[in-house]
BASE-694391 format. One record per residue (C-alpha): residue number from 1; residue in three letters; y, z, x. Coordinates in steps of 0.02 Angstrom, whole numbers, plus 50000, padded with zeros to 5 digits. Layout:
<r><i>NUM</i><aa>ALA</aa><py>Y</py><pz>Z</pz><px>X</px></r>
...
REM end
This chain:
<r><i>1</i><aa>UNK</aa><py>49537</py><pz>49089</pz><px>49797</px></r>
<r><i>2</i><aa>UNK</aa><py>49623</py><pz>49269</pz><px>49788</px></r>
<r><i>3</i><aa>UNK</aa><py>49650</py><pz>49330</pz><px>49955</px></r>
<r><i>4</i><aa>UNK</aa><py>49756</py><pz>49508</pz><px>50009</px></r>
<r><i>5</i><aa>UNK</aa><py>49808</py><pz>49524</pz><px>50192</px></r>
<r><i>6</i><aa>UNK</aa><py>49870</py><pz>49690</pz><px>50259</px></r>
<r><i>7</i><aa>UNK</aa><py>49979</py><pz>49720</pz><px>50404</px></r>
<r><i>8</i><aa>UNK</aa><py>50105</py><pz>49837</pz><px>50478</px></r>
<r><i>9</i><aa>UNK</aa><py>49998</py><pz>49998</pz><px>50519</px></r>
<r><i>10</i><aa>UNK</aa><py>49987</py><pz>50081</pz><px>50693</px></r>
<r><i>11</i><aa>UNK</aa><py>50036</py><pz>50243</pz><px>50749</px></r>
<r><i>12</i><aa>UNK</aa><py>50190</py><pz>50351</pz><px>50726</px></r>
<r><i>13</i><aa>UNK</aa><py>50247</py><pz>50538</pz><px>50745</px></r>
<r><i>14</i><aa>UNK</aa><py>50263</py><pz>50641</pz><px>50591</px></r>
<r><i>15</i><aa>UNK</aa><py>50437</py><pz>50621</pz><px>50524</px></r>
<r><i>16</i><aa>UNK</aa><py>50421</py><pz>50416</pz><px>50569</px></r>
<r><i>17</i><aa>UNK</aa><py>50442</py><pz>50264</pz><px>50469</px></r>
<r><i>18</i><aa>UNK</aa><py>50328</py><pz>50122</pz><px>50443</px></r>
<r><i>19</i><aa>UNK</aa><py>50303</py><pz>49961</pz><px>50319</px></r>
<r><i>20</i><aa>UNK</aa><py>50156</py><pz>49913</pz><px>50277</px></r>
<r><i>21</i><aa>UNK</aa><py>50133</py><pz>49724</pz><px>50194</px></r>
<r><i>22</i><aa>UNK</aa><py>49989</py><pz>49658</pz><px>50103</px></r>
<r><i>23</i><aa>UNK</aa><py>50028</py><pz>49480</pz><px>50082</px></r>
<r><i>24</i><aa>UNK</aa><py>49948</py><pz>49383</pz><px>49947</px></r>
<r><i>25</i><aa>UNK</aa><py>49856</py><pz>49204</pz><px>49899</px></r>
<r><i>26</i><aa>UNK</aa><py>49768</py><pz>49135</pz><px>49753</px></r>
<r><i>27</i><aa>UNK</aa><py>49894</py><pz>49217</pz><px>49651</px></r>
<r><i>28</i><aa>UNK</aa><py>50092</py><pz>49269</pz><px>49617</px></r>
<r><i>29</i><aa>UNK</aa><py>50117</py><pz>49457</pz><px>49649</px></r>
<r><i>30</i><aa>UNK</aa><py>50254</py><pz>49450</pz><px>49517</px></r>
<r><i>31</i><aa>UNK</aa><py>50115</py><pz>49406</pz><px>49401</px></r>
<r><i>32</i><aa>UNK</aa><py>49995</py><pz>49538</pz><px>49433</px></r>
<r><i>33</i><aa>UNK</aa><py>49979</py><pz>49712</pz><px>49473</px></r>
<r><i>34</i><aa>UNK</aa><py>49965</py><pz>49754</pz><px>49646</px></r>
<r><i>35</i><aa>UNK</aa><py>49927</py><pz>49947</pz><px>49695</px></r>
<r><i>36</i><aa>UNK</aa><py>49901</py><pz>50014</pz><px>49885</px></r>
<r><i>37</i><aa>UNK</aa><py>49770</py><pz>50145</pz><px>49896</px></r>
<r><i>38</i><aa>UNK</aa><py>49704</py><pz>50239</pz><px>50052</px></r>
<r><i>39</i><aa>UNK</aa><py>49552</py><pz>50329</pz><px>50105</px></r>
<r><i>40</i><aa>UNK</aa><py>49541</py><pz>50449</pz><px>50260</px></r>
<r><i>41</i><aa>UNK</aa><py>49382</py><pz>50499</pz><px>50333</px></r>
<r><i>42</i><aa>UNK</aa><py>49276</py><pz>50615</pz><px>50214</px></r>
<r><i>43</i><aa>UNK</aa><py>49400</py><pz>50587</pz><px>50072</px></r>
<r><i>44</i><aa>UNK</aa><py>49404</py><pz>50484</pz><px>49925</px></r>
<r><i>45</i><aa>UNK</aa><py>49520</py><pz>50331</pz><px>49888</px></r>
<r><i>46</i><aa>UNK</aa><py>49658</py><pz>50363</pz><px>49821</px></r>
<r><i>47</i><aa>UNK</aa><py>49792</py><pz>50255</pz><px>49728</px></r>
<r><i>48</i><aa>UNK</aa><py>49956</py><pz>50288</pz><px>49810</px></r>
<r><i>49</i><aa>UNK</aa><py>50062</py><pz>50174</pz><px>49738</px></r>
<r><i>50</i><aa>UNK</aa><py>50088</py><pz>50042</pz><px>49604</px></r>
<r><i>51</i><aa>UNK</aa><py>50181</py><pz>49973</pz><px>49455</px></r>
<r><i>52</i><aa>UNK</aa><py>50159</py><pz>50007</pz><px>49300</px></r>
<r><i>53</i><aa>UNK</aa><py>50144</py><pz>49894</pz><px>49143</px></r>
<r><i>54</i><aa>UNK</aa><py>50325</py><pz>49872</pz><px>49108</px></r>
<r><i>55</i><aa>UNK</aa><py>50344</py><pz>49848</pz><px>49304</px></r>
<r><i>56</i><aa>UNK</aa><py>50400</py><pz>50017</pz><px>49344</px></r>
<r><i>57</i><aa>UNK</aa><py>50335</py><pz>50080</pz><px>49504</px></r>
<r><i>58</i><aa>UNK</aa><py>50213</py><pz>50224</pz><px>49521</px></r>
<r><i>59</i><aa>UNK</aa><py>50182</py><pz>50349</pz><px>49644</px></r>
<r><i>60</i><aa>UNK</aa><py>50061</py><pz>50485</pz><px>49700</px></r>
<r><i>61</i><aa>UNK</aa><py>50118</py><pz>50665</pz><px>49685</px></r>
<r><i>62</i><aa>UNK</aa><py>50082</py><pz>50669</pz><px>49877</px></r>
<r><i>63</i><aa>UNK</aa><py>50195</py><pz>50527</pz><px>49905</px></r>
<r><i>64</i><aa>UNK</aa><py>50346</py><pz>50531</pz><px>49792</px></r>
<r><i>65</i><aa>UNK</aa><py>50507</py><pz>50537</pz><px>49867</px></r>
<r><i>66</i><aa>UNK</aa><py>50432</py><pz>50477</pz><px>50039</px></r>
<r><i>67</i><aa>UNK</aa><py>50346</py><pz>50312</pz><px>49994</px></r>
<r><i>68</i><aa>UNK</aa><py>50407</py><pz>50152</pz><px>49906</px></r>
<r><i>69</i><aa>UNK</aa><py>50335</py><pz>50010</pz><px>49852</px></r>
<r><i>70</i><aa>UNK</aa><py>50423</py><pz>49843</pz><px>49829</px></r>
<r><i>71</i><aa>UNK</aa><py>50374</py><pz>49642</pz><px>49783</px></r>
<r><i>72</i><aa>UNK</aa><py>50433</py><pz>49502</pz><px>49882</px></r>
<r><i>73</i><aa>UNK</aa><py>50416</py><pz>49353</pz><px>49790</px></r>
<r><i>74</i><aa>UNK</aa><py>50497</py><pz>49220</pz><px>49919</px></r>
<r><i>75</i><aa>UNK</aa><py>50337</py><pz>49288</pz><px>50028</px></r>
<r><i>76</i><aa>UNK</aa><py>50219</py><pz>49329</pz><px>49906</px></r>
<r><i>77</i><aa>UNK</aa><py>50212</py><pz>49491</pz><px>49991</px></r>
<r><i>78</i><aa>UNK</aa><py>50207</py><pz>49686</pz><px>49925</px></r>
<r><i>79</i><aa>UNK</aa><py>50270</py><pz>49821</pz><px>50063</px></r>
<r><i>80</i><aa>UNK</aa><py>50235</py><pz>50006</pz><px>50064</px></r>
<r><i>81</i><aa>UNK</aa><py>50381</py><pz>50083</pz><px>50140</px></r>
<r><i>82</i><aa>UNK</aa><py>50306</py><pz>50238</pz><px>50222</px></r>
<r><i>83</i><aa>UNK</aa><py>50471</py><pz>50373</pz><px>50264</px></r>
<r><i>84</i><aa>UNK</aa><py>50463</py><pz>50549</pz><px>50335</px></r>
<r><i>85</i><aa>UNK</aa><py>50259</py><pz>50522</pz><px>50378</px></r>
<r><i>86</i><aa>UNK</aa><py>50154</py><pz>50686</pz><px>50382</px></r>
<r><i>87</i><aa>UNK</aa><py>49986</py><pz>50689</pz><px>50469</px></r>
<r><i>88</i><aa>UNK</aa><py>49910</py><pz>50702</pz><px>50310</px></r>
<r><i>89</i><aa>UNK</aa><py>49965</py><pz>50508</pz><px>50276</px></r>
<r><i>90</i><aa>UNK</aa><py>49818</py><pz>50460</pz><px>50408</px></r>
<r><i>91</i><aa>UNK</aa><py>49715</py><pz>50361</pz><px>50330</px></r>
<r><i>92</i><aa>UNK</aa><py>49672</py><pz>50174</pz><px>50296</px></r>
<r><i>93</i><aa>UNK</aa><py>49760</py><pz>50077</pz><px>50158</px></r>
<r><i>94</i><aa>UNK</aa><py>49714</py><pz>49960</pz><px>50053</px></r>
<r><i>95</i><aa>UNK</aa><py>49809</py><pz>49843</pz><px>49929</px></r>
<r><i>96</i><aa>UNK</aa><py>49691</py><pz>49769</pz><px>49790</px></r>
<r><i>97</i><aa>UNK</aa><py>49727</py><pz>49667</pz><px>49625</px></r>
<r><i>98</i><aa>UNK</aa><py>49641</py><pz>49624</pz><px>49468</px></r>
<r><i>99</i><aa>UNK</aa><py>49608</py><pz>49810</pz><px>49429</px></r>
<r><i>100</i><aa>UNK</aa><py>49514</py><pz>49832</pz><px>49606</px></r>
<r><i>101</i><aa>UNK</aa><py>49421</py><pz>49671</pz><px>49576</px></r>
<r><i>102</i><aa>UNK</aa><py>49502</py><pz>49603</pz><px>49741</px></r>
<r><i>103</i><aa>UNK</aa><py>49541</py><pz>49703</pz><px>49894</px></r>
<r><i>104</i><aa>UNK</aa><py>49599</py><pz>49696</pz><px>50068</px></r>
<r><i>105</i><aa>UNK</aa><py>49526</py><pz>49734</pz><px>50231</px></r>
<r><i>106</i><aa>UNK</aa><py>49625</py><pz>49880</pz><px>50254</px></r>
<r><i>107</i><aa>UNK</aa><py>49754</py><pz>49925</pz><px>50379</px></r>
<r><i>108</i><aa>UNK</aa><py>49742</py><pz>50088</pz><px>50496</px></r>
<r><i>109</i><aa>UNK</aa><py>49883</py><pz>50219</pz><px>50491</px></r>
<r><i>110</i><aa>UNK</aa><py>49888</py><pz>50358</pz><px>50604</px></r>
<r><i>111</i><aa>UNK</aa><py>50005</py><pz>50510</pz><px>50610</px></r>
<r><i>112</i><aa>UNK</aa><py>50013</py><pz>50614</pz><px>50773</px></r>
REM end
């Protein structure tokens, strides 16, 4: 039974930090590909990060250089390490699997 659990969102003032983690079961997240997406209001989802094929990571244009995304194996656990926030980061994100077969339930982020 495949199962994604994200945590770690709340508020924070541009220019924060936060880590997001999207903890996994049903599966190893060193065997699969894990992205994090977000959607805020009126927009469409959008994959912000992930690895590629040869397990290189991948990033939005919107969030290179601020964002990075890292597996945790011992936990079974992906983070998104969110740096140097801008309001425009609001939104809620998502970690899925399986090509967006599975998803989460989504955790809020909110930049003031």
């Amino acid at each position: 039974h495949v199962q994604l659990v994200e945590s770690g969102g709340g508020s924070v003032q541009a220019g924060g930090s936060l880590r997001l983690s999207c903890t996994a079961s049903g599966f190893q997240v060193d065997d699969s590909i894990v992205a994090w997406y977000r959607q805020a209001p009126g927009s469409r989802c959008e994959m912000v990060a992930s690895f590629d094929n040869a397990g290189s990571p991948y990033y939005a244009d919107s969030v290179k250089g601020r964002f990075t995304i890292s597996l945790d194996n011992a936990n079974n656990t992906v983070y998104l390490q969110m740096n140097m926030v801008k309001s425009e980061d609001t939104a809620l994100y998502y970690c899925a699997t399986n090509g967006g077969k599975y998803w989460g339930q989504g955790t809020q982020v909110t930049v003031s």
